[in-house]
Structures are given as structure tokens and as C-alpha cells.
N, C-alpha and C positions, 0 to 999 in steps of 0.2 A: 504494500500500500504506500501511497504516498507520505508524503511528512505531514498534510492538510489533515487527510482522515485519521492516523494516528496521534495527532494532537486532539481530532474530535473523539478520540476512541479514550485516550485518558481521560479528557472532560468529563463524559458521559460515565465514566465507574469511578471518578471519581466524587461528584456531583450524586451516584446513585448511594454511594456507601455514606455521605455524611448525610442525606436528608432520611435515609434508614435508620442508624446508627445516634447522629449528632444534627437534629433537625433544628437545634437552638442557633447553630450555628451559617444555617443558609444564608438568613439576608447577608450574610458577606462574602458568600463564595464567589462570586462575579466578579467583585472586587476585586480578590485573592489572583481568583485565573487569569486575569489581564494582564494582572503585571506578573503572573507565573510565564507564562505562555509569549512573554516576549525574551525572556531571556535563553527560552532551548534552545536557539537557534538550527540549524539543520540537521533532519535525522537522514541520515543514509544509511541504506541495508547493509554497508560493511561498516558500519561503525558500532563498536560494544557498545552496549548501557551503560556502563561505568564511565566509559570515554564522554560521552553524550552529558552525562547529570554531572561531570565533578566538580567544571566550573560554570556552565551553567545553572545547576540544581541550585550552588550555594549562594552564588547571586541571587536568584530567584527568592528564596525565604528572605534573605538578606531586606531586600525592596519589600516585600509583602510585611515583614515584621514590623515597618517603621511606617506601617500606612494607618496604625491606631494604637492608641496608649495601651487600649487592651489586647490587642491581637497577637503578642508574645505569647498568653496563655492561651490561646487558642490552639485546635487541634488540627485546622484545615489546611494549612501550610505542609505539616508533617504529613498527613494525607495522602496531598496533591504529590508530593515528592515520591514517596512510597509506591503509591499507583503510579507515577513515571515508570520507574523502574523495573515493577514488575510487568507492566505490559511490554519494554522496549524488551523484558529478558525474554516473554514468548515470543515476541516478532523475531527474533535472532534466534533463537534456540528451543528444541523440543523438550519441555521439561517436564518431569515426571509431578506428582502432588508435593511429594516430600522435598524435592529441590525447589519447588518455586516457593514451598512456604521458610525454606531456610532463606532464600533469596528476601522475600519480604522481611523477614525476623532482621536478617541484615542490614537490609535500608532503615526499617522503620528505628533503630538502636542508632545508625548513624545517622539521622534527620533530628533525637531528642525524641523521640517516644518513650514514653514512660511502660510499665507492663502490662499494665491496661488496655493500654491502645495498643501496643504489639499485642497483645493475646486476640482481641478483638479483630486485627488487621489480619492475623496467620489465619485463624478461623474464618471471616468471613470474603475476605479479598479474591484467593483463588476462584471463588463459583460466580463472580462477579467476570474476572478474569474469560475463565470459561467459556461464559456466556459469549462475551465479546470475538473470542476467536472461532469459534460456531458459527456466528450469523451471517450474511451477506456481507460482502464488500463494498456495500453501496451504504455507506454511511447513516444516511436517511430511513434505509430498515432495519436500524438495529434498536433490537428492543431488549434493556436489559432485566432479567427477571428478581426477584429478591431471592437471596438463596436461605435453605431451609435451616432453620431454627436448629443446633446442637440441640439431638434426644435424649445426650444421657451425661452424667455429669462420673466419675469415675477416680476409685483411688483405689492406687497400689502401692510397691514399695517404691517403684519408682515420685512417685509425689501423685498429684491432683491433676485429671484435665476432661476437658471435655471431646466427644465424641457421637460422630452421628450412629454409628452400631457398635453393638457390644457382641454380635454375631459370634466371632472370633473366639470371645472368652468364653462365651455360652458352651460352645462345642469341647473346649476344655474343661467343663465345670465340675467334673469330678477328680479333675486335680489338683481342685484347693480343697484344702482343710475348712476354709470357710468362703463360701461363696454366698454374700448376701445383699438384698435388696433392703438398705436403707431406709426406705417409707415404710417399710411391715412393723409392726409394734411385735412382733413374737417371729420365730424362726423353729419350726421344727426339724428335728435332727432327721439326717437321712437312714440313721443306725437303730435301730429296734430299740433300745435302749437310753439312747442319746437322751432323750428328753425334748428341750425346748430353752433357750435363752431369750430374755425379753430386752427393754430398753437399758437394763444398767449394766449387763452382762456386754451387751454390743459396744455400749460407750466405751465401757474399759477394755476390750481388744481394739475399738481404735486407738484408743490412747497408746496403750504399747505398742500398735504398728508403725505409729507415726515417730518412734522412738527405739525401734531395734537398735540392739546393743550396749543398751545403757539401762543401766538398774536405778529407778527413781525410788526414792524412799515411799512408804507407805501412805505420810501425811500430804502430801504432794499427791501424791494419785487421789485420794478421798477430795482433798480441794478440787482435783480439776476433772474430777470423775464425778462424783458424791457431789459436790457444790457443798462443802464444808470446812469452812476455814479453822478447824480447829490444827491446832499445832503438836499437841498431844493425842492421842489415838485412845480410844477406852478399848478393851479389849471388846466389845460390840463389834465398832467401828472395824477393829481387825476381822474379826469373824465374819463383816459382811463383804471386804472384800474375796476373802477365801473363800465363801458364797460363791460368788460370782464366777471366780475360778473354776471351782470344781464342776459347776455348770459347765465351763468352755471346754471344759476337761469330757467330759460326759457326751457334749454337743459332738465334739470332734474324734467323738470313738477312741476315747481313751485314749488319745495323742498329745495334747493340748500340753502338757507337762514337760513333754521329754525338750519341747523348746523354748523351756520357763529357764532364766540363772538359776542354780539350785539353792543359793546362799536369800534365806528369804527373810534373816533376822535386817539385812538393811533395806530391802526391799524386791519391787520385783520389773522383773524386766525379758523381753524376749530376745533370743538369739540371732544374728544377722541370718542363720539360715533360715528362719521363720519367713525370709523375705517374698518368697514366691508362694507361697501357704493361704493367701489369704487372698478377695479381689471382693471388694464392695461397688456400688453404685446406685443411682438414683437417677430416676428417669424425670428431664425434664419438662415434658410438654407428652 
């Protein structure tokens, strides 16, 4: 395509991602693009993106930043820059999902995005992206669609993120030790025996998930499990978390232990192999 349609190709996604996304900040996109869109200067098919944005791009925010007292905190500038980038990366180059979303992670970190807007940009940019390189060539039929809502929100040992399917881990799901759905108030064991773990039982194996390898003392777990700020423990307090335990113990067919530290006079704690043992999630929409 030419330099005309692919300047109207980033307009258009990136115009579509902030009035989705950051609709407060429309009345100034126009502004923003005018004096974005004069400093690209010429896109040519053998010219890399990188070449293309590095001294145009930073000129570009440079001008846009000083066009309002408030539009340093603004988000459309960063944007605009990001959506350059990753559209100039399809037009040059066939990229798989996971490379153009490191491709965006990249720009949007060197533009000043914060983790918000990168998390937001990696998730919803490519389908925006997509879209665009899909449609007709002729400018004027391109119609960009919103893309669909992340369904599931998802934690492992790797940390937190979100996900359109959980498909994947479904098909694996009898090889964790816990495999549960978040919104349920109760979790029956799949084991004859197992029982059943309810809401404080779950708290406290995320809490030590989110903490492999480290033994937290006991008054510490109760604060941030139990929601009780005592400093001293009654031996109650001890008993109800050994409760909970032996519950997880039970749930997970008699397992649940062999990945506990064994030293429980300082507290308790699971071991890094615990780390593939477990896959939670919550469905969001």
C-alpha cells in the first residue's frame, strides 16, 4: 500500500482503540494526529519500522506533548506511537500472535506506557491489527470491528493474566492437584474420599501459591488469610488453620502435604515444586 492508506490504516486502529478503551480522551485525538502524522515522513516498503519511528516517532510526541498543559498525562500520544509501529511491523513482516505482541510490549515500554496501558495495548491491539490487514485495500472499506472481551482471567505459578480460552489447560486438568474455578463457593474433591474445601480453604492455597518457597509464619497467614490482625495466635487460631490444611490434604488425595516445608513450628509454606500443581481461574464475561 501506499504511505497515504497506511497512515489512514494507523489513524483508523488507532482512533478505534482509544474511543473503545479511552473514550474521555477523543475530543483530542484530531489534534494529537495532525501534528502526529506530519512528522512520519515517508514510508517505503524497504524501510524497517524502527528506521521509520526513531526520529520521526520522537519528534512526533515531542510536538503533541507541548500542544496542552495537560496532555503529558494523556494516553493518546503513546497510542498513536505504538499503533505506528505495530502496523509498519505487519506491512514488512509476517508475524506470528506472540511476536507482534512482544513487538507492541516493546514500543508501548519505549513510548512511556505504564503497565496498564501495555497490558491493555498487548491484549487488545493485535485483533485491531488483524482486522486491518484482512480487509480490502481500498481504504474507504475498511471496517474495523471491536475485538472480543478476554473470557477468563487466570493464575498460575507463572503470575496473573488474562486469556481468551483456557481450552489448553482444560485438556490437562487432571494434572493438577488443584484445578479450580474461582467463582464456586465449594469445590468437590474428585477422590471418593476427598471431601470438599470451601472459601477459606481456597484463600489459603492461594496465598501459599502466590509464595512458593518461602515459609510465612503463622500470624501472617491468619492476617492475610483469616483477616485477623492478631499478633499472637490462641491455639484456636492455630487449629483453624491446620483445618484448612488437612482439608487441602484430603481434597488433593492425600498429597497436599508431601509439598508442605515440614518445619511447621515457624510456619508454613509450599515447595517450588508445588509450582505446576495447581491452575485457578475465573471467567470473565
Amino acid at each position: 500500500m501506499d504511505n497515504k492508506n497506511w497512515l489512514n490504516n494507523i489513524k483508523d486502529v488507532a482512533e478505534k482503540f482509544i474511543s473503545d478503551r479511552y473514550p474521555r480522551e477523543m475530543p483530542m485525538f484530531e489534534t494529537f494526529w495532525n501534528v502526529f502524522s506530519l512528522h512520519l515522513g515517508n514510508i517505503s516498503e524497504d524501510t524497517p519500522p524502527e528506521e521509520v519511528i526513531s526520529n520521526s516517532q520522537s519528534n512526533a510526541i515531542a510536538g503533541i506533548s507541548f500542544t496542552g498543559a495537560d496532555s503529558l498525562d494523556l494516553m493518546t500520544p503513546i497510542i498513536i506511537a505504538t499503533v505506528t509501529e505495530a502496523i509498519l511491523s505487519i506491512k514488512s513482516k509476517k508475524l506470528s500472535r506472540n511476536e507482534l505482541e512482544d513487538r507492541i510490549a516493546s514500543a508501548a515500554s519505549r513510548h512511556g506506557a505504564k503497565p496498564g496501558l501495555t497490558e491493555c495495548l498487548i491484549r487488545h491491539l493485535p485483533a485491531l491489527c488483524t482486522d486491518i490487514k484482512e480487509v480490502s485495500k481500498d481504504p474507504l472499506k475498511t471496517i474495523i470491528s471491536s475485538p472480543p472481551e478476554p473470557q477468563y482471567r487466570i493464575w498460575t505459578a507463572k503470575g496473573t493474566s488474562t486469556v481468551d480460552s483456557i481450552e489448553e489447560y482444560i485438556k490437562q486438568k487432571d494434572s493438577y492437584m488443584f484445578f479450580l474455578d474461582l467463582r464456586e463457593k465449594t469445590h468437590k474433591s474428585k477422590f471418593p474420599n476427598g471431601g470438599s474445601i470451601s472459601t477459606q480453604a481456597v484463600k489459603l492455597l492461594e496465598y501459599l501459591t502466590s509464595r512458593l518457597g518461602i515459609i510465612t509464619p503463622k500470624f501472617e497467614i491468619f492476617k492475610n488469610v483469616f483477616d485477623n490482625d492478631a499478633v499472637e495466635l490462641t491455639d484456636s487460631d492455630e487449629n483453624n488453620i491446620e483445618q484448612q490444611i488437612t482439608k487441602l490434604h484430603k481434597y488433593s488425595g492425600n498429597k497436599f502435604r508431601n509439598y508442605l516445608f515440614s518445619n511447621h513450628t515457624e510456619g508454613y509454606g509450599l515447595k517450588e515444586s508445588f509450582a505446576d500443581k495447581f491452575f485457578f481461574f475465573t471467567r470473565l464475561r
